[in-house]
N, C-alpha and C positions, 0 to 999 in steps of 0.2 A: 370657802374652803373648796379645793378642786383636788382629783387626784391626777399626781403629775407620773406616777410608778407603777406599775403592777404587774410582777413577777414571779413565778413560781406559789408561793404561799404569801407572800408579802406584797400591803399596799402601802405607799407614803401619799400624802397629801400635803399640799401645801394648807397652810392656817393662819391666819391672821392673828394679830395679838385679839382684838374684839371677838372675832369668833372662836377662838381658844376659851375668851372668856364666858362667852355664850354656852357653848358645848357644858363647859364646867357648872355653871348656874343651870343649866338643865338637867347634868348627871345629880346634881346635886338636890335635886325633887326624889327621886325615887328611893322608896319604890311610894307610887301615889294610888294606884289601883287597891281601895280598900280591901282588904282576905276578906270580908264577908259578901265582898261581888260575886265571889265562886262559891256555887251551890253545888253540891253533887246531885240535890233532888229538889223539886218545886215546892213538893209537900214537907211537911214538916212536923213534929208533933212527939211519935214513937223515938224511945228512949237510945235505941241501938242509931237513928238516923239523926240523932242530936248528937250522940258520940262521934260518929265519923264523922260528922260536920268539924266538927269542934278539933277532931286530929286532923282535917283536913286544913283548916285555919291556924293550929299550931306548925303544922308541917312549912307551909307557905310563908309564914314568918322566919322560920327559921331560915329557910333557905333564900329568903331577901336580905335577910341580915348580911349572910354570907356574900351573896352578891355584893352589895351595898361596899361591905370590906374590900373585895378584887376592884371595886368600879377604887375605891379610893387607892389603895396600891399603885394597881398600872398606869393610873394617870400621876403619882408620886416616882415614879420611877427616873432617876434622873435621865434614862439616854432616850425618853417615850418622844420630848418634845427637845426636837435642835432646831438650835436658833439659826435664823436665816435673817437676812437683811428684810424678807420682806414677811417677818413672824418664824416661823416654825415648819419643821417638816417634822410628821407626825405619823409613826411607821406602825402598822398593823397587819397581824396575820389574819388570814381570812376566818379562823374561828374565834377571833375576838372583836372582828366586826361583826361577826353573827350573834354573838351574845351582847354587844352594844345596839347594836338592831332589836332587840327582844326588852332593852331597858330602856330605848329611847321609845318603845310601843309601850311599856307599864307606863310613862310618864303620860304621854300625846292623850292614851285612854283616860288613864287618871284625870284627865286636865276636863277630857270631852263630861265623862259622868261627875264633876264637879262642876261642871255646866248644865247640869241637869240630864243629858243623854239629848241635845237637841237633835231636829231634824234636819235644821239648816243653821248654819253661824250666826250668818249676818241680815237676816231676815228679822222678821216681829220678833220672832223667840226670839233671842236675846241680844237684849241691851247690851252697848259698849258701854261701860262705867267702872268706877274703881272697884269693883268685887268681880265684874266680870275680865277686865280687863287682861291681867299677869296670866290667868288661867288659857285663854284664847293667846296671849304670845308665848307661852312657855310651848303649847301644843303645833304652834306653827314652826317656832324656829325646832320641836321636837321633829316635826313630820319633814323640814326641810334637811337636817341632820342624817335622817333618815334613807332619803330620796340620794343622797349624796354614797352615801356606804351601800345601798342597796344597789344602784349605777356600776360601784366599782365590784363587787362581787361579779358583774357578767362583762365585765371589760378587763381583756389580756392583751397589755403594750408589748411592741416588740424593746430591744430593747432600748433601756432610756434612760 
């Protein structure tokens, strides 16, 4: 995926059919950061800091859910992805790269604390194998994703 536009509030990228389908099989993870990742307090115990936990964890779901919904809509949108001879071009305002930027980071993290929170990837800690495996490529092509809409947020073409 490269971006080939980026004008005023709008970026187009070009996409591949593969990576169209890549993006989709990644949006399609989140949200992966378990709600009980986020703690408001370390400690634990007293009844009032059980409650705000607890609306804190309801809160969070609620509002992945909703995510979850928009990630499905806008990538159902028929005029999101036009086809081109060589895949798609794939047009986005810059506040809905910032909120794919924020879902493509619940997944990558997701992926890394489903690895256990290593220190290093591909060191001793962790083994390449079929449990580790989908989790370490879901987090790469996430952070590559990533690296790509985070580039076009600080790059303005004249025009093109």
């Amino acid at each position: 995926m490269k971006l080939i536009r980026a004008q005023g509030e709008y970026s187009v990228f070009e996409i591949s059919k593969r990576e169209k389908g890549l993006l989709l099989e990644v949006l399609n993870l989140y949200p992966l950061i378990p709600t009980t990742h986020y703690r408001l307090s370390k400690k634990a115990g007293t009844t009032k800091e059980d409650e705000n936990q607890r609306l804190l964890e309801e809160s969070l779901a609620a509002h992945r859910k909703e995510n979850r919904k928009l990630i499905l809509a806008m990538l159902n949108e028929p005029e999101r992805f036009q086809t081109k001879d060589s895949g798609y071009h794939f047009k986005l305002s810059r506040s809905e790269i910032e909120w794919l930027l924020q879902v493509l980071n619940d997944v990558r993290v997701g992926c890394w604390i489903a690895l256990g929170s290593p220190e290093t990837l591909y060191g001793k800690n962790i083994p390449l194998n079929d449990k580790t495996a989908p989790h370490i490529r879901s987090m790469e092509i996430a952070g590559a994703f990533e690296m790509i809409f985070l580039n076009s947020l600080t790059v303005r073409m004249p025009n093109g």
